[in-house]
C-alpha positions in Angstrom: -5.2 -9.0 -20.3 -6.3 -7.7 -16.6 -6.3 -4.7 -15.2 -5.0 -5.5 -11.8 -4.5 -8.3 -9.7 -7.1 -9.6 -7.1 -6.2 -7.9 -3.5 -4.0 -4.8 -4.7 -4.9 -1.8 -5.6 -5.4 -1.1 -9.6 -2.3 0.4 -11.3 -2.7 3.7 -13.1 -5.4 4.3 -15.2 -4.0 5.0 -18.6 -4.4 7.9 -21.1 -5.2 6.1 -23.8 -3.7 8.8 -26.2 -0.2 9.0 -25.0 -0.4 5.3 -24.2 -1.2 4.4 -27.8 1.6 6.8 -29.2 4.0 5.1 -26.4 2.9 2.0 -27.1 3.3 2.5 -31.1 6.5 4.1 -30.9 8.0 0.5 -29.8 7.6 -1.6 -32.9 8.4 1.8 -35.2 12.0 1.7 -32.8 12.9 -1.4 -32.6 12.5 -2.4 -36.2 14.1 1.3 -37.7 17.0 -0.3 -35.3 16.9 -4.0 -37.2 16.9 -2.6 -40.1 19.4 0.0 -40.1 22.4 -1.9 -41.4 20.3 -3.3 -44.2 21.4 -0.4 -46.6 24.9 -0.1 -45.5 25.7 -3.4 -45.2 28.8 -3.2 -47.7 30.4 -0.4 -46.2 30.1 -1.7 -43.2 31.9 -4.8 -43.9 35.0 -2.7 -44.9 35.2 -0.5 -42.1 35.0 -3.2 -39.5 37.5 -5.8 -41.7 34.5 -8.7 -41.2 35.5 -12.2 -42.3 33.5 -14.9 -44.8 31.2 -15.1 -41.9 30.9 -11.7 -40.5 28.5 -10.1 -42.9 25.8 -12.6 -42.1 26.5 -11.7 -38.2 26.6 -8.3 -38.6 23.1 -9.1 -39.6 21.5 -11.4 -38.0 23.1 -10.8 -34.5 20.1 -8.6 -33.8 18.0 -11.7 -34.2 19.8 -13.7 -31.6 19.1 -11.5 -28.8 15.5 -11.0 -30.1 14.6 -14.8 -30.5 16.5 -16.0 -27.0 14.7 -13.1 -25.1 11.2 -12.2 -26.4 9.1 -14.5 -24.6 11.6 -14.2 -21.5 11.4 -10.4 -21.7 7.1 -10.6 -22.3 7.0 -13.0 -18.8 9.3 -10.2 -16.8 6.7 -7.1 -17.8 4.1 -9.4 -17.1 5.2 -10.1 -13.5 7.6 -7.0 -12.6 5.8 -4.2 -14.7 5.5 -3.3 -18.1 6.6 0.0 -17.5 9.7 -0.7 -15.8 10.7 -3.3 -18.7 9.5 -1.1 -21.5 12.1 1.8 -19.5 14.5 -0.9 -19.0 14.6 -1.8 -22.7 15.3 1.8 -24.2 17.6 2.4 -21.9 19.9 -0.6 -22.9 19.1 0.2 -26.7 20.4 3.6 -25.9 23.5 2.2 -24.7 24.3 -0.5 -26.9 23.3 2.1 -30.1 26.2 4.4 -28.8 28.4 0.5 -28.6 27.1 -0.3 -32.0 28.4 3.5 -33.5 31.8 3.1 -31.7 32.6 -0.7 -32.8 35.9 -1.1 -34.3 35.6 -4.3 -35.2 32.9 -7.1 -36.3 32.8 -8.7 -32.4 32.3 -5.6 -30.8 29.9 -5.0 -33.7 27.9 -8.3 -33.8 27.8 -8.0 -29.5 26.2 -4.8 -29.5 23.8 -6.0 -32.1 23.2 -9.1 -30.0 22.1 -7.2 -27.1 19.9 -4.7 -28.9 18.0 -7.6 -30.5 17.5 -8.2 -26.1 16.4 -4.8 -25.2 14.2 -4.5 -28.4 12.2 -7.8 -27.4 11.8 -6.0 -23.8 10.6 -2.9 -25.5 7.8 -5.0 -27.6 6.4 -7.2 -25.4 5.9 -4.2 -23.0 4.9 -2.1 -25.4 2.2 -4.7 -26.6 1.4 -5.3 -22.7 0.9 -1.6 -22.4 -1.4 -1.5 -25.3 -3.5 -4.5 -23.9 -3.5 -3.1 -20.3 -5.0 0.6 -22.3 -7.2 -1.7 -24.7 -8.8 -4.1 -23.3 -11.6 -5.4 -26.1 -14.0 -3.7 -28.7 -13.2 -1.7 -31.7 -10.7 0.4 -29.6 -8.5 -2.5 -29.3 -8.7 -3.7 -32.9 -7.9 0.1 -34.0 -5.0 0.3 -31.4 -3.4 -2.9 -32.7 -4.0 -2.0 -36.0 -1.7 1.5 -36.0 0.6 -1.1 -33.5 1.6 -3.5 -36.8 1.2 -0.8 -39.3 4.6 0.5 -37.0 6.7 -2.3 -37.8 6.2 -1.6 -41.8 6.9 2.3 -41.2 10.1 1.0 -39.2 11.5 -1.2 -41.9 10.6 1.6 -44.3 12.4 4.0 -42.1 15.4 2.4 -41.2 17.2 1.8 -44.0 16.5 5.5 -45.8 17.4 6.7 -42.4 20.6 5.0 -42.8 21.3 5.6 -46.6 21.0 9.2 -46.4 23.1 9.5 -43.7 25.6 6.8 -44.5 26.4 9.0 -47.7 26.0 12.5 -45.9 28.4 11.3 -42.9 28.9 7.5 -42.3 27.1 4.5 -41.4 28.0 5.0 -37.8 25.6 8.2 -37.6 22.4 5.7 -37.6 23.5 4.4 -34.9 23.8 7.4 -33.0 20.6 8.7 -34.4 18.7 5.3 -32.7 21.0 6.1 -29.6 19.7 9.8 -29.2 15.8 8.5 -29.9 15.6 5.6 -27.4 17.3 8.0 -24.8 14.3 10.7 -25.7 11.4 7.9 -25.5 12.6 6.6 -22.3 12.7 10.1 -20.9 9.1 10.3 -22.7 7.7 7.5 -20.9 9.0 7.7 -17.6 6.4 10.4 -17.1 3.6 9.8 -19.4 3.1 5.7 -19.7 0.9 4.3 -17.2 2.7 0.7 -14.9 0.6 -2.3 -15.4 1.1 -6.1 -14.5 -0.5 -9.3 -15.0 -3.1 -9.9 -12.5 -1.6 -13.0 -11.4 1.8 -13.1 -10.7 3.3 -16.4 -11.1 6.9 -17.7 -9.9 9.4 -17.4 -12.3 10.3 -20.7 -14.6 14.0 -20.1 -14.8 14.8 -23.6 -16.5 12.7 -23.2 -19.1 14.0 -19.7 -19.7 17.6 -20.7 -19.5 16.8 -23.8 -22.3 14.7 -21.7 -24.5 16.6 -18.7 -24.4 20.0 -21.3 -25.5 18.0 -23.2 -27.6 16.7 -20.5 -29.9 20.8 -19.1 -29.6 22.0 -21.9 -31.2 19.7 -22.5 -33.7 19.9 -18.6 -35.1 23.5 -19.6 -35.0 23.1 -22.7 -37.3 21.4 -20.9 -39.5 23.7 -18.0 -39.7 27.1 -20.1 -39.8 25.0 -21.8 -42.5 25.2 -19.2 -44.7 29.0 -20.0 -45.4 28.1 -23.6 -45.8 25.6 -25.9 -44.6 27.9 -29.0 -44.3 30.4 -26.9 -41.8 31.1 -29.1 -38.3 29.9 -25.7 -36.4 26.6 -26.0 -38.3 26.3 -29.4 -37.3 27.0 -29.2 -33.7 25.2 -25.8 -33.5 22.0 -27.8 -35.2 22.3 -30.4 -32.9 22.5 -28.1 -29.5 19.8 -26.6 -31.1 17.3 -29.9 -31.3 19.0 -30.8 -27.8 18.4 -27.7 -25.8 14.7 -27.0 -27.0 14.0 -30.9 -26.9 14.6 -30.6 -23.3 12.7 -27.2 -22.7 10.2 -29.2 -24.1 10.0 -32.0 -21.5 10.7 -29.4 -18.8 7.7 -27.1 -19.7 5.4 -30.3 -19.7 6.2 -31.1 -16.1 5.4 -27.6 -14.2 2.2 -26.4 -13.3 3.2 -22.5 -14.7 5.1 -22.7 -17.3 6.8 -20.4 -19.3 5.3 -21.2 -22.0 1.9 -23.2 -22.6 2.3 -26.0 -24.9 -1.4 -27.0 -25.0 -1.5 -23.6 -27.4 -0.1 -26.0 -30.1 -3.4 -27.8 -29.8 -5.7 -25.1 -31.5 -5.3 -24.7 -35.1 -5.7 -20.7 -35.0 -3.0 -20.5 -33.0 -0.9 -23.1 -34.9 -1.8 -21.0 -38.0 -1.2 -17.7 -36.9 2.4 -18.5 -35.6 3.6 -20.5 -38.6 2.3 -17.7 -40.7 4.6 -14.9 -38.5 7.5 -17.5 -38.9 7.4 -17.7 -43.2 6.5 -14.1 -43.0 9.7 -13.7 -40.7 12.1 -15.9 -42.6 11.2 -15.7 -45.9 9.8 -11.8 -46.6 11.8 -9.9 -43.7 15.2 -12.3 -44.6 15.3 -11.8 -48.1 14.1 -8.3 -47.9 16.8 -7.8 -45.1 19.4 -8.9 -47.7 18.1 -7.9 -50.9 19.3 -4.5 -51.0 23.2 -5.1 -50.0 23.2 -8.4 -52.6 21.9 -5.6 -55.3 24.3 -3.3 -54.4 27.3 -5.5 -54.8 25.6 -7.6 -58.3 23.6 -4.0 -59.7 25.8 -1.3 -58.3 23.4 0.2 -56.2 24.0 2.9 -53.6 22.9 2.7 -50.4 19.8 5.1 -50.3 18.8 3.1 -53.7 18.7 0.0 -51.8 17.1 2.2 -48.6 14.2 2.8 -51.4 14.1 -0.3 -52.7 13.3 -2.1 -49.1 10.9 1.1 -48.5 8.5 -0.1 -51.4 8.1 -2.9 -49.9 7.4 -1.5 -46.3 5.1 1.3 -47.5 3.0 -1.1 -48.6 2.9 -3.4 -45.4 2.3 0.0 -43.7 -0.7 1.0 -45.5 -2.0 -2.1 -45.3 -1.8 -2.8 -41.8 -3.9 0.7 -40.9 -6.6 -0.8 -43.6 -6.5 -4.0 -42.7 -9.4 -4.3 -39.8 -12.1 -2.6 -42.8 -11.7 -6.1 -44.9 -14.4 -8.1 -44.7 -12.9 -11.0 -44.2 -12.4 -13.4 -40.9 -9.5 -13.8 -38.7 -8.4 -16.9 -40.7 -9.3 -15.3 -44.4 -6.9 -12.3 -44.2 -4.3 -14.8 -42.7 -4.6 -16.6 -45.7 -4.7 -13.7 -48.4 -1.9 -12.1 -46.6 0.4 -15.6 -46.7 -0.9 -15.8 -50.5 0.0 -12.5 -51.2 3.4 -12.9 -49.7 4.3 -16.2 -51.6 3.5 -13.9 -54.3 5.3 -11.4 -53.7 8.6 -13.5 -53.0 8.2 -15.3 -56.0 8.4 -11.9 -58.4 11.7 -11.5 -56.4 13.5 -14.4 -57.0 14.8 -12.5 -60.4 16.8 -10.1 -58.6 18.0 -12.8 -55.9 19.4 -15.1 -58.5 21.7 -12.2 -59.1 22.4 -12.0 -55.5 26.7 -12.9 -54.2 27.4 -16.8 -53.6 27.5 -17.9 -50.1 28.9 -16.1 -47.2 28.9 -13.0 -49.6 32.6 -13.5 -49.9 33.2 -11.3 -53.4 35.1 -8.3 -52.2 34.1 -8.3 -48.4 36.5 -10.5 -47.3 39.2 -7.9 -46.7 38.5 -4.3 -45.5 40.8 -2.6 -48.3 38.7 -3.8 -51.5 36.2 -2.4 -53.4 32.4 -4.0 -52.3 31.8 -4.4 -56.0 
């Protein structure tokens, strides 16, 4: 990343202390916020009267917005300011916290949800920007990234015993309020402490390839989440089919322009190749299961919520630790990749007891109707 662009003066010179603790205190946010409903998931259900469908949403909604706007969002605070996007983003995830803690039923819900998962990719990709901008090489940049991933283990550790406790002190709804009153108190934060910074080459926006990808990656999180209900549904179909459609074309659009939004020739380098398919199983296989684990558990085990809250922490304590350790491994680039993919197919595979006890599709037993018991 650059410091400033040829022929303008350079932005701010950073702090590197309050940058890094800004800069940290995005991935700790925005996944405490993903992972809030993960423990309270049941009651949830009942309050808002969801459908066969609706528990999956009130899920994975987050991860629509997320998916259709983090490389979007990650272009905008390269061009506009990382700063202003990174302000921009806790702003919204204020306001669509305080939506989420008001919802009185599983649209409002899910909508609220869809556009936190949009303000939390504008808070990361700035946030990671920032960090760059503060970092730019050495051992001060493999430290600062370091305490940067070990945030999004303390988040998902977070979250959910943030939730649990007070779900059974108060209600589910005062999470919500609780994520509302931090973003709110960051942005305030950073408006006077985090330095601007912008790409030192600012290119013209790629609008269509935005509009496909951002559609593209909307219908194929709602595939899979329709799924859940059943895979041979007509909505999964069509939604599969936009899917392949939409992102076939972003494809053939991103090919023909001389700055695109995204660079396709990435795909040629194995590293790269590696390193993204590893986030994606990490992403759909450890964060989705864990994601569900602990309201499956407590509708099969009994659970409570703050027993599935510590449950899910196990897990994330561990990725936290690990993360801050990671860079004193001597191993390459590629070897802790592959320990950390072994370690995870591992790690799944000791699970898959507690899964098999998990509700049948759609998690229809007792959450179909607001009035029943969750168990």
């Amino acid at each position: 990343m650059t410091i400033a662009a040829p022929g303008r003066a350079p932005d701010t010179a950073p702090a590197p202390g309050p940058t890094l603790a800004l800069a940290c205190a995005a991935p700790l946010l925005a996944l405490v916020n993903y992972t809030v409903p993960a423990a309270t998931l049941p009651q949830m259900v009942r309050d808002l009267g969801s459908g066969p469908t609706g528990p999956a949403w009130l899920l994975n909604g987050i991860s629509l917005g997320l998916a259709a706007a983090l490389l979007v969002t990650g272009d905008a605070a390269d061009a506009y300011g990382r700063r202003r996007v990174y302000l921009a983003g806790l702003w919204t995830l204020a306001a669509t916290a305080v939506a989420a803690a008001l919802a009185t039923g599983t649209g409002m819900f899910v909508a609220a949800r869809v556009a936190q998962g949009a303000a939390s990719a504008a808070v990361l990709t700035a946030g990671l920007g920032v960090l760059g901008h503060a970092f730019p090489g050495g051992p001060g940049r493999l430290r600062a990234t370091g305490r940067y991933g070990a945030m999004i283990g303390l988040g998902i550790a977070v979250g959910p015993l943030l939730s649990g406790v007070l779900a059974t002190a108060v209600s589910w709804r005062a999470a919500h309020w609780v994520v509302a009153a931090a973003s709110a108190a960051l942005a305030l934060t950073a408006a006077g402490r985090l330095p601007e910074s912008r790409a030192a080459t600012r290119r013209p926006p790629d609008v269509p390839g935005a509009l496909l990808l951002a559609s593209g990656l909307a219908a194929l999180v709602t595939a899979v989440t329709e799924g859940r209900a059943g895979w041979d549904r007509p909505v999964v179909a069509v939604a599969f089919a936009a899917a392949a459609l939409l992102l076939g074309f972003f494809v053939a659009v991103e090919r023909r322009r001389r700055l695109p939004l995204l660079d396709l020739g990435l795909f040629r380098h194995p590293l790269f190749v590696v390193s993204t398919g590893g986030a994606l199983v990490v992403g759909t296989v450890v964060v989705g299961l864990m994601s569900f684990l602990p309201a499956a558990l407590q509708l099969s085990r009994g659970l409570t919520p703050l027993g599935g809250a510590v449950l899910l922490a196990g897990w994330s304590g561990v990725s936290f630790l690990t993360a801050l350790q990671a860079r004193r491994l001597p191993l390459t680039g590629g070897g802790g990749l592959a320990l950390g993919l072994l370690l995870s197919a591992a790690g799944t595979l000791a699970m898959l007891g507690a899964a098999a006890h998990a509700p049948g599709p759609g998690w229809r037993p007792g959450w179909s109707s607001p009035g029943r018991a969750a168990a």
